[in-house]
C-alpha positions as CSV (number, residue, x, y, z in Angstrom):
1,X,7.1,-37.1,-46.0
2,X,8.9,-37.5,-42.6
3,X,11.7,-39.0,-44.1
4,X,12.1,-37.7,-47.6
5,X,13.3,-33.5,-48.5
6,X,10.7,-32.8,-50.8
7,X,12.1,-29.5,-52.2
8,X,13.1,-31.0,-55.7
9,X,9.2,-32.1,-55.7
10,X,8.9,-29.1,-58.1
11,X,8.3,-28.5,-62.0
12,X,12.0,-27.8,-64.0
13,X,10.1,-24.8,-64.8
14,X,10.0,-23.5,-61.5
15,X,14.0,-23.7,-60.7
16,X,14.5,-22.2,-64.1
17,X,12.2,-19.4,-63.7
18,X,14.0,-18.9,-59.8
19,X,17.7,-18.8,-61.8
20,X,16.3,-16.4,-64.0
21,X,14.8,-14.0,-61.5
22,X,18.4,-14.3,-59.9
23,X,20.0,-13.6,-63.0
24,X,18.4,-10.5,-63.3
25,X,18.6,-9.3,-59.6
26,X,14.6,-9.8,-59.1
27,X,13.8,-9.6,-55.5
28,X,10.3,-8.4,-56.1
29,X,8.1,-9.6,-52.8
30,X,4.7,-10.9,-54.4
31,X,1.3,-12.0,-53.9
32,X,0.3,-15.6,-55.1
33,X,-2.8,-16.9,-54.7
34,X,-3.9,-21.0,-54.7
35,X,-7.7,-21.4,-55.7
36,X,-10.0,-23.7,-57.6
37,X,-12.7,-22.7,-60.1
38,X,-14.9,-25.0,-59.9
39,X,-16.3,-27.4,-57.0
40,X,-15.7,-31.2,-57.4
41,X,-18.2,-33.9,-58.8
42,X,-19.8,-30.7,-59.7
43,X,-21.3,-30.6,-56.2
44,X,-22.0,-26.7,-54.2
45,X,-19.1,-27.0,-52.2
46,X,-15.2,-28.2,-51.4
47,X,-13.4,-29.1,-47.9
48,X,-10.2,-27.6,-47.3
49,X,-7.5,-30.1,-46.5
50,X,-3.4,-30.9,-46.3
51,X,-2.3,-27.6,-44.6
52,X,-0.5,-29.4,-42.0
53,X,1.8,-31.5,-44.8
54,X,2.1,-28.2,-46.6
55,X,3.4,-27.1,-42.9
56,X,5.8,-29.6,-42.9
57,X,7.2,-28.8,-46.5
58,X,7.8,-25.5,-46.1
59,X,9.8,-26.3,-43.0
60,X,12.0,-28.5,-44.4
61,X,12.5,-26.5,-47.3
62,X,16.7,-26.5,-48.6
63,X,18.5,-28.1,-50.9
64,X,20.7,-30.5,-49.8
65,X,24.4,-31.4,-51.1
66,X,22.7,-34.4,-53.4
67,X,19.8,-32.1,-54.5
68,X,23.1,-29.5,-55.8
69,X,24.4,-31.8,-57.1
70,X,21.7,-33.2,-59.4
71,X,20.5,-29.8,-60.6
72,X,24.6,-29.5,-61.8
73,X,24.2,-32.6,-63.8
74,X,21.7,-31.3,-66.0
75,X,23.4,-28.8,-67.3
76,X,21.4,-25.8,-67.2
77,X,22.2,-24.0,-64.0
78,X,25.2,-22.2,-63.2
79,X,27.8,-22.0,-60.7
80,X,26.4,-18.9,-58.9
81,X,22.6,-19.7,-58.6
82,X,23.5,-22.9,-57.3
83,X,26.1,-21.8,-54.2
84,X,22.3,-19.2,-53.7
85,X,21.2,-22.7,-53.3
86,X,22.8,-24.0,-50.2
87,X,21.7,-21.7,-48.0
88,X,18.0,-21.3,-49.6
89,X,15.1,-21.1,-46.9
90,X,11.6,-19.8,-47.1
91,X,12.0,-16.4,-45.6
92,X,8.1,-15.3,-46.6
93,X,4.6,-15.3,-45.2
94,X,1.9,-18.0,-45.9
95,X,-1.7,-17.2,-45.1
96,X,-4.2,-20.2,-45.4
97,X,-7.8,-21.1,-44.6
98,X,-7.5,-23.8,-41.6
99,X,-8.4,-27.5,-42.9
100,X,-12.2,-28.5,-42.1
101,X,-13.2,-25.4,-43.6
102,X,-16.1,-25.3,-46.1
103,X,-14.5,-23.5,-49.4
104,X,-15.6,-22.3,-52.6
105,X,-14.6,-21.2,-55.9
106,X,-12.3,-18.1,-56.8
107,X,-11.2,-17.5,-53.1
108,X,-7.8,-18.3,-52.0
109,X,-7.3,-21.3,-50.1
110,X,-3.8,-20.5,-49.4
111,X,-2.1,-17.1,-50.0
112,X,1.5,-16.7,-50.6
113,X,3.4,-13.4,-49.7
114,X,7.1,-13.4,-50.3
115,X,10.5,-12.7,-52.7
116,X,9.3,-14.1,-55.6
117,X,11.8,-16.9,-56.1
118,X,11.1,-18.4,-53.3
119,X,7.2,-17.9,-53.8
120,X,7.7,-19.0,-57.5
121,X,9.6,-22.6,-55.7
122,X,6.7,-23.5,-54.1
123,X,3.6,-23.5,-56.2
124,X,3.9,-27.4,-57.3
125,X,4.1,-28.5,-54.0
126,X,1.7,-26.0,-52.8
127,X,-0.4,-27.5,-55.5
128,X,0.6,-31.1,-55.5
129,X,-0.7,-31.2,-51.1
130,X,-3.6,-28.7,-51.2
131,X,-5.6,-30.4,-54.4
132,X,-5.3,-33.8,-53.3
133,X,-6.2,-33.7,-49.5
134,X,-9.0,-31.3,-50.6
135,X,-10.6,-33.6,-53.1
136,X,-10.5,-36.3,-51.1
137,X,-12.1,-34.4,-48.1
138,X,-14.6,-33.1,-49.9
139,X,-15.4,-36.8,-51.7
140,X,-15.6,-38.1,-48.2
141,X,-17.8,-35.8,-46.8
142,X,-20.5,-36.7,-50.0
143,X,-19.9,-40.1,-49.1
144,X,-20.8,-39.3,-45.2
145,X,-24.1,-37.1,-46.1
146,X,-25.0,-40.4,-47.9
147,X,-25.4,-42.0,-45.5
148,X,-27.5,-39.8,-43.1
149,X,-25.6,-40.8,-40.0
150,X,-24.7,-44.2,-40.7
151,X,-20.6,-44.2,-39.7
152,X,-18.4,-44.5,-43.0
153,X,-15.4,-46.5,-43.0
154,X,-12.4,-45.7,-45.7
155,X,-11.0,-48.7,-47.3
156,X,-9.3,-47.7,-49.8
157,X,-5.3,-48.1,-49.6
158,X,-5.0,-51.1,-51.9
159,X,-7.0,-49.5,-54.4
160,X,-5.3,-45.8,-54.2
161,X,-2.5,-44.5,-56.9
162,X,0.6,-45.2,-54.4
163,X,1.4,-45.2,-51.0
164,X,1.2,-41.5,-50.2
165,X,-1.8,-41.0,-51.9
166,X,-3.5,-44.0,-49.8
167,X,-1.9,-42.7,-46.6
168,X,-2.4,-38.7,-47.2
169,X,-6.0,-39.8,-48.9
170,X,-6.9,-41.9,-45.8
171,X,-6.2,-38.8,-43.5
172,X,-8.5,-36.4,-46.1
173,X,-11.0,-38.9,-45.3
174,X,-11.1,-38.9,-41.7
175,X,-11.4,-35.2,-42.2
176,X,-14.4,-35.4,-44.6
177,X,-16.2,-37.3,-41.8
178,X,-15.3,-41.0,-41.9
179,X,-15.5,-43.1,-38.5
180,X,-12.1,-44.9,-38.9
181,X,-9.9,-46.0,-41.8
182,X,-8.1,-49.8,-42.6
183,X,-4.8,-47.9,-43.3
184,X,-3.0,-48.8,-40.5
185,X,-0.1,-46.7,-41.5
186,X,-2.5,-43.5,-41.5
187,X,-3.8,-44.8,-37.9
188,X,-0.2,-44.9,-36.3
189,X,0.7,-41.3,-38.2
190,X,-2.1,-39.4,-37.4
191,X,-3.7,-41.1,-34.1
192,X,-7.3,-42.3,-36.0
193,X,-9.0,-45.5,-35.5
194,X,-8.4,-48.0,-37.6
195,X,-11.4,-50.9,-38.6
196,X,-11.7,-53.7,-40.4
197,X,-12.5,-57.5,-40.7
198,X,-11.3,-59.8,-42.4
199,X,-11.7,-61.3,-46.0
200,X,-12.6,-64.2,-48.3
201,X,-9.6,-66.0,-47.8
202,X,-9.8,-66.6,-44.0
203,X,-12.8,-68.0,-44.9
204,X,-11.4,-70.4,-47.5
205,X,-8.7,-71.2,-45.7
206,X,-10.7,-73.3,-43.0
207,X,-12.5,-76.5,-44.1
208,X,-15.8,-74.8,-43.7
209,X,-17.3,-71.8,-43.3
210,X,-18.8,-72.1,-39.8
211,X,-15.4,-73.0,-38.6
212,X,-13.9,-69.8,-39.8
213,X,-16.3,-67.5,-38.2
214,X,-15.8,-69.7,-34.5
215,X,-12.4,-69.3,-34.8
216,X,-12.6,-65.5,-35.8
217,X,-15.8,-65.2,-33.1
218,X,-13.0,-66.9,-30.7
219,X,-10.7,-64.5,-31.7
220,X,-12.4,-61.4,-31.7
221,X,-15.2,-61.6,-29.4
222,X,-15.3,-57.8,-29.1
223,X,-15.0,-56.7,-32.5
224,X,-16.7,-59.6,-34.1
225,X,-17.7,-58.9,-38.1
226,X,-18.5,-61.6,-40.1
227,X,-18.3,-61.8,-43.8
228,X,-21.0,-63.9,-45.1
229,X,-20.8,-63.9,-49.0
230,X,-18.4,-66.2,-49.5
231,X,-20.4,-69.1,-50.6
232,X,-24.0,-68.2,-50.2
233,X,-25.3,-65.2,-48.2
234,X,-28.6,-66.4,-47.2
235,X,-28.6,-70.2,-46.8
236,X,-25.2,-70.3,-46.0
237,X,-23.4,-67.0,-44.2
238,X,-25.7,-65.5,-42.7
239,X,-26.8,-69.0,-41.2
240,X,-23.6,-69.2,-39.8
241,X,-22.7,-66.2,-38.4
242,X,-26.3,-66.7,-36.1
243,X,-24.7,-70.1,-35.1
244,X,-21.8,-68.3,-34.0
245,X,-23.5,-65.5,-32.0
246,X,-25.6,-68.0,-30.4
247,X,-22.4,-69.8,-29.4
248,X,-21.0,-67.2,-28.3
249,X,-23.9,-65.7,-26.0
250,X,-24.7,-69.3,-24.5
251,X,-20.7,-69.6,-23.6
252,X,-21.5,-65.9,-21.4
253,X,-19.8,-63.4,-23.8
254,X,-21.7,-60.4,-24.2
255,X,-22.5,-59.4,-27.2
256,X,-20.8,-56.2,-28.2
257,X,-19.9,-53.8,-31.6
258,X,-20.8,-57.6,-33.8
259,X,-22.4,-58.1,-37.0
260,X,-22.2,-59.4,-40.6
261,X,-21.1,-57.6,-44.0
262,X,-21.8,-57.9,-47.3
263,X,-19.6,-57.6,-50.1
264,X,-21.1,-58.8,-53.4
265,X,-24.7,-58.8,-54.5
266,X,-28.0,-56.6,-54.5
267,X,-27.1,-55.1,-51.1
268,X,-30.8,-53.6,-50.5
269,X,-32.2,-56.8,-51.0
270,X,-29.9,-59.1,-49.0
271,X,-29.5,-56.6,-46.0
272,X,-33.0,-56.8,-45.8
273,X,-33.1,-60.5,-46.1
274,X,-30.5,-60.9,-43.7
275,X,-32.1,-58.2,-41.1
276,X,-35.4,-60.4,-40.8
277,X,-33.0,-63.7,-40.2
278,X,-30.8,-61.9,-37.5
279,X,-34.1,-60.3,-35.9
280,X,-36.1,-63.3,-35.9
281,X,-33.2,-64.8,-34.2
282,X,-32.9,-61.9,-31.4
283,X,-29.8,-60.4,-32.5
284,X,-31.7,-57.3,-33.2
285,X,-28.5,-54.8,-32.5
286,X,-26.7,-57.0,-34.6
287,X,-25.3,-54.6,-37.4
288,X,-24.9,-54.8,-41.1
289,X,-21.9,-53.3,-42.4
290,X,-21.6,-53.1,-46.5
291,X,-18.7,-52.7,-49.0
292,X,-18.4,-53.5,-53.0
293,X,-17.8,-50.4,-54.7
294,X,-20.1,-47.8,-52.9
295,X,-19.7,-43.9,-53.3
296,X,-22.2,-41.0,-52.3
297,X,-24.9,-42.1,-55.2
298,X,-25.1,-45.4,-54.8
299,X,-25.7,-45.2,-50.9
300,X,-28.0,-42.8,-51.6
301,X,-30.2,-44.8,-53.5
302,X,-30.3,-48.1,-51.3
303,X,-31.2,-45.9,-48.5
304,X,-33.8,-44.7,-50.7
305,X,-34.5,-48.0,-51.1
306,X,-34.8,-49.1,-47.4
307,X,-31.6,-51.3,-47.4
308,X,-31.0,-52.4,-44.1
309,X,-27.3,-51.4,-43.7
310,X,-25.8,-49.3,-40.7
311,X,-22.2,-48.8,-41.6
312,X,-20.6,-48.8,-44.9
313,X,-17.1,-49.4,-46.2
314,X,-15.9,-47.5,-49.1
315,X,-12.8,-48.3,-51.1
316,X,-12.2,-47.4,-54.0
317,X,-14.2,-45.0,-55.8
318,X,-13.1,-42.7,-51.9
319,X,-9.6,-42.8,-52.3
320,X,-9.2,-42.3,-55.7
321,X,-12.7,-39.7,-56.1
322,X,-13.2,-41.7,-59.0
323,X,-15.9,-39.4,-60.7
324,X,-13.9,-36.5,-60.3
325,X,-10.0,-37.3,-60.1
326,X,-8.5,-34.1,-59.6
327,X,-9.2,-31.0,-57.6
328,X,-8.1,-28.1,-60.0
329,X,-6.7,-26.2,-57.3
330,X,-4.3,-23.3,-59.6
331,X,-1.4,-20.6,-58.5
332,X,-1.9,-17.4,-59.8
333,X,0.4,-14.3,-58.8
334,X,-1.7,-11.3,-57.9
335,X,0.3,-8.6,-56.5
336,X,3.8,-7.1,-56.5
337,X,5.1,-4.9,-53.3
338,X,6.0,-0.9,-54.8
339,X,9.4,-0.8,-52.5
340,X,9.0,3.0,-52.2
341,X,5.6,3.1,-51.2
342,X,4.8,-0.5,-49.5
343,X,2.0,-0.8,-51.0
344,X,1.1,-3.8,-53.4
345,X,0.8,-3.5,-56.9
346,X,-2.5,-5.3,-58.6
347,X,-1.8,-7.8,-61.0
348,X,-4.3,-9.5,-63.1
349,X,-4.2,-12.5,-65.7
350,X,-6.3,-12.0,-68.7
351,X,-8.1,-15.2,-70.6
352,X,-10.6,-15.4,-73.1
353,X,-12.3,-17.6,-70.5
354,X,-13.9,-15.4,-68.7
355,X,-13.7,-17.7,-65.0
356,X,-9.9,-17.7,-65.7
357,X,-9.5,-14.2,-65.7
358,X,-7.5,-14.3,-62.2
359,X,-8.9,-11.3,-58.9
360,X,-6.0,-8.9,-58.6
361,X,-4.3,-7.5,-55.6
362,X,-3.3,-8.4,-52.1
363,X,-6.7,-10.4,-50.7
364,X,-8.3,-11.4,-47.8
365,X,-11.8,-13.6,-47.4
366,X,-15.2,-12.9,-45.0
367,X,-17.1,-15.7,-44.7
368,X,-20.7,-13.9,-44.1
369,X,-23.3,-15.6,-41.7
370,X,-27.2,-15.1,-40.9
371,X,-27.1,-14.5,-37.3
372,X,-30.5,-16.2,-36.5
373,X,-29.4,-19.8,-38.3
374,X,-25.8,-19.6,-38.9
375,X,-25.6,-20.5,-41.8
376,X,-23.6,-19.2,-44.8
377,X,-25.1,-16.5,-46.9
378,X,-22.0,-15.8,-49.1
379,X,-17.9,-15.1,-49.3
380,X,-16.9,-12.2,-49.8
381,X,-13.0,-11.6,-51.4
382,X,-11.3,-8.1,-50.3
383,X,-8.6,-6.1,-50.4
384,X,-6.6,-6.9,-46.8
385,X,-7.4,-4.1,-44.8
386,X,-10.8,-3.5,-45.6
387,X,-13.2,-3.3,-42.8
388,X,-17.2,-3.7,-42.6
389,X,-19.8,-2.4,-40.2
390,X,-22.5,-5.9,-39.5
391,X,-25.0,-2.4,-37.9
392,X,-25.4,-1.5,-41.8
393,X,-26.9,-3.1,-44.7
394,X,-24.4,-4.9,-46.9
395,X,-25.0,-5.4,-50.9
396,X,-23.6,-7.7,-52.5
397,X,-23.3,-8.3,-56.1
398,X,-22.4,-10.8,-58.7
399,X,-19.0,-9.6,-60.3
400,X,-20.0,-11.6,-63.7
401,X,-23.4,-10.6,-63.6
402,X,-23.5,-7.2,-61.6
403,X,-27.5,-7.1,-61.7
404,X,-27.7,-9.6,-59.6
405,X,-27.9,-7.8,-56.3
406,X,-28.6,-9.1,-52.9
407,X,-29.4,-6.9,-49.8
408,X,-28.2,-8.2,-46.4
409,X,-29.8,-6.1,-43.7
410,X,-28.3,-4.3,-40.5
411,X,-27.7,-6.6,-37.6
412,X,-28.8,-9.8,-39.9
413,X,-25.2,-10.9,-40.3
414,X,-22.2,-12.0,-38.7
415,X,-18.9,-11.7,-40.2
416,X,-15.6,-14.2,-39.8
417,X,-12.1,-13.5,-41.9
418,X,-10.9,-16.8,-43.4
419,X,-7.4,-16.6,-43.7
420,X,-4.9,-16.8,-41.1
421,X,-1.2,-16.3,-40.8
422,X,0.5,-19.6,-40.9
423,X,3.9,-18.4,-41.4
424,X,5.6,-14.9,-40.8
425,X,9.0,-14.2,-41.8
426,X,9.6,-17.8,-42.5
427,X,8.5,-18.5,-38.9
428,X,5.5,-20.7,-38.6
429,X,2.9,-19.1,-36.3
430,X,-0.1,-21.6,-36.6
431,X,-0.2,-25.2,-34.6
432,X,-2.6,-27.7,-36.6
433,X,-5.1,-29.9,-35.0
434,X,-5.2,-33.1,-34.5
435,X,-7.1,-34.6,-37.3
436,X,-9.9,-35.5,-35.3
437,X,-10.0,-32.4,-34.0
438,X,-10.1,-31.1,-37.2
439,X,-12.9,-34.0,-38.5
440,X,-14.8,-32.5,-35.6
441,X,-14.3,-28.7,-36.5
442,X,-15.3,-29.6,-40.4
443,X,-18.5,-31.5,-38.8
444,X,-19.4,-28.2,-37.2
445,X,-18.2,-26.0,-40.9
446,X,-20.9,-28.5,-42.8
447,X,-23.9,-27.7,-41.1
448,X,-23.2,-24.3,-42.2
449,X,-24.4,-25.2,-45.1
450,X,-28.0,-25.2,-46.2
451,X,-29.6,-28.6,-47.6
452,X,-29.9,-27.4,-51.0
453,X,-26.0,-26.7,-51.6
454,X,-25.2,-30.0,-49.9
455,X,-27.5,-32.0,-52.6
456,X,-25.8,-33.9,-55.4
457,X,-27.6,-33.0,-58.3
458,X,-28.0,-29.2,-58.7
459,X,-26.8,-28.2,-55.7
460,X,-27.3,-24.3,-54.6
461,X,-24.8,-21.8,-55.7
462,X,-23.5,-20.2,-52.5
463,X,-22.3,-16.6,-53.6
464,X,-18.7,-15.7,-53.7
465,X,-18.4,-12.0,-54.6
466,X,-16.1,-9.2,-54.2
467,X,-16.1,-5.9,-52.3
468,X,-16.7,-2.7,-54.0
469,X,-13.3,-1.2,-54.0
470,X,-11.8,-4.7,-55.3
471,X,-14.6,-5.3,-57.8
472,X,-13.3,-1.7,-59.2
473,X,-9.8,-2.7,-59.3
474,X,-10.2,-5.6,-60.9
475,X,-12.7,-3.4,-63.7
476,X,-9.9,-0.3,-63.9
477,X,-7.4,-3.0,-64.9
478,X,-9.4,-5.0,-67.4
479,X,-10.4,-1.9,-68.9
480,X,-6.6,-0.4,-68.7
481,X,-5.5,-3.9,-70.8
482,X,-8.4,-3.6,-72.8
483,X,-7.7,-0.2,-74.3
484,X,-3.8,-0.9,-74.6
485,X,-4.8,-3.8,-76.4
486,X,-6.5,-1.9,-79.0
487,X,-3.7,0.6,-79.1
């Protein structure tokens, strides 16, 4: 992405729908909103994630002499909307829940407020960054709860759909919780550790197996993880790895961050196995590390099972969320700026599915909080501008189901607005974390979160509704549509 202008990473659509809005001398200033509908791997929640690259799009944003002259060569732009072209740069506002952030359904992730071809430009990219980082964050961080504190290593490059995918996916991960990643390239971009060991093949390449783990062990002294299924785990690797530690303790090293893992096999039983043979040996602090496709439910059930394993690498069913491979994440215009009065215009989008039927009009988020635990009692979408008093009792109220009614009494509550400006008049205001900054900050967003919405099967339902005065927008339009309709 450093490297590459990005701005033809767009559907046709989009640049044909921008020539046609400049055709017709359509400067509107709009409202898009990017949202999901419903949570991945059909889990309570979602993690935020890829503001940053979306940062770095929108700042590179123009068409270069090459890009001009490949939109010419199709044939379906003219002269005049392409010399608009050269000097094209986003001149709008870009409002965006911070990455780390707990999400949910329906509210905006990132909001969109500018002239509408250059809001209309950048949906697929918009799209293309938000969905991916966010569905890899959020598979991480299932993967992490897994474990119940055991560190989580991603592994997944070789296995992920392309290079940017492996990179961007490995940096989604850190943020979801993961203690370190093998992408190398997503260690040097983005300053995380980077873990590993080593494979098969070192193994095979020496005439034996206990001279591949000396020379590793000799190697490696410090970071010494030895993988022991090559040939036979328990009369043969394992074996041999406690040969080498011996070594290596009798020859004065101190044993430090060393261990064995396990790749292939019933992992509960053989950690377990090899736990007695490294305890009865006195390498109790000896780790076990595991691999071989491992995702949130199958850690869940050897820790259920007692497996003896302390860290965890997991490859490919991470990287590529294999359960659930694609986020959902849509763009849905909302609201267009009246010139004379400067207010926005509600606009909604009508389905016969009644979760597609889009929330009109220029929004905002508050993320609502019991003040004794902290924890999240519900979202609630707004119309920007709209203020609460935490001294009063707030109700809250399904907008599908309007009888379901929730009282949140006075001085129970705390209130934080999601969204923040990230860019204002094409300027960008925000500065993004680190990413372990931001792993941190999305540690501290999860525990947010009550047990029963972070469990994988039926998780909790945390609330998202809407305010009173947007909840009747929304209602005056459907019924306004409905009766024209009918007309």
């Amino acid at each position: 992405m450093s490297t590459m202008n990005l701005t033809l990473l767009t559907d046709l659509y989009e640049l044909t729908m921008m020539q046609g809005y400049f055709k017709t001398q359509n400067t509107e200033t709009v409202v898009f909103d990017a949202f999901y509908r419903r949570n991945p791997s059909d889990g309570g929640y979602a993690i935020a994630a890829g503001l940053e690259q979306l940062i770095d799009y929108i700042k590179n944003l123009h068409f270069s002499s090459e890009d001009i002259a490949y939109l010419e060569s199709l044939g379906i732009f003219d002269r005049d909307f392409l010399e608009y072209l050269k000097d094209f740069r986003f001149s709008g506002d870009i409002y965006a829940i911070p990455e780390g952030t707990v999400v949910f359904p329906r509210e905006p992730l990132v909001k969109i407020v500018a002239p509408i071809m250059e809001a209309q430009l950048v949906e697929t990219a918009v799209l293309n960054i938000i969905n991916h980082q966010s569905l890899i964050a959020t598979k991480a961080s299932r993967v992490v709860y897994a474990a119940r504190g055991d560190g989580i290593m991603e592994f997944g490059l070789r296995r992920a759909q392309g290079p940017d995918a492996g990179t961007y996916g490995a940096r989604a991960a850190m943020i979801g919780g993961c203690i370190g990643t093998s992408n190398v390239l997503a260690g040097q971009l983005f300053d995380v550790p980077v873990k590993g060991t080593h494979a098969h093949s070192w193994i095979m390449s020496f005439p034996d197996e206990y001279t591949a783990f000396k020379t590793y062990a000799d190697l490696y002294p410090d970071a010494c993880c030895l993988l022991v299924d090559t040939y036979d785990t328990l009369k043969s690797g394992v074996p041999n790895a406690i040969r080498v530690f011996r070594e290596m303790q009798q020859s004065g090293i101190k044993l430090k961050n060393y261990g064995i893992r396990l790749d292939s096999g019933d992992l509960a039983y053989m950690s377990k196995k090899a736990r007695k043979l490294l305890d009865a040996a006195g390498f109790e602090d000896a780790y076990i590390s595991a691999s071989s496709d491992l995702d949130e439910y199958l850690i869940d059930s050897l820790k259920v099972q007692g497996a003896k394993i302390t860290s965890w690498g997991v490859g490919t069913n991470l990287i590529t969320s294999k359960d659930c491979p694609a986020f959902g994440g849509v763009y849905k215009l909302a609201a267009v700026l009246d010139k004379e009065t400067g207010e926005f215009i509600p606009k909604i989008k009508l389905s016969e599915n009644t979760e597609k039927i889009t929330n009109p009009g220029n929004k905002t988020i508050y993320r609502i909080y019991d003040r004794q635990t902290g924890k999240i009692r519900a979202d609630l979408i707004c119309i920007v501008g709209e203020t609460f008093d935490t001294t009063k009792d707030m109700i809250i109220f399904d907008p599908q189901e309007t009888w379901k009614k929730t009282k949140i009494h006075a001085n129970t509550y705390t209130l934080r607005e999601l969204l923040v400006p990230v860019f204002q008049k094409g300027e960008c205001v925000y500065e993004s974390p680190s990413v372990m900054d931001i792993r941190a900050n999305c540690q501290r967003e999860l525990e947010t979160l009550w047990d029963e919405t972070r469990r994988f099967v039926n998780p909790h339902e945390v609330y998202v509704d809407l305010s009173d005065k947007l909840y009747r927008i929304k209602s005056d339009l459907l019924e306004k549509m409905g009766m024209e309709a009918i007309q």
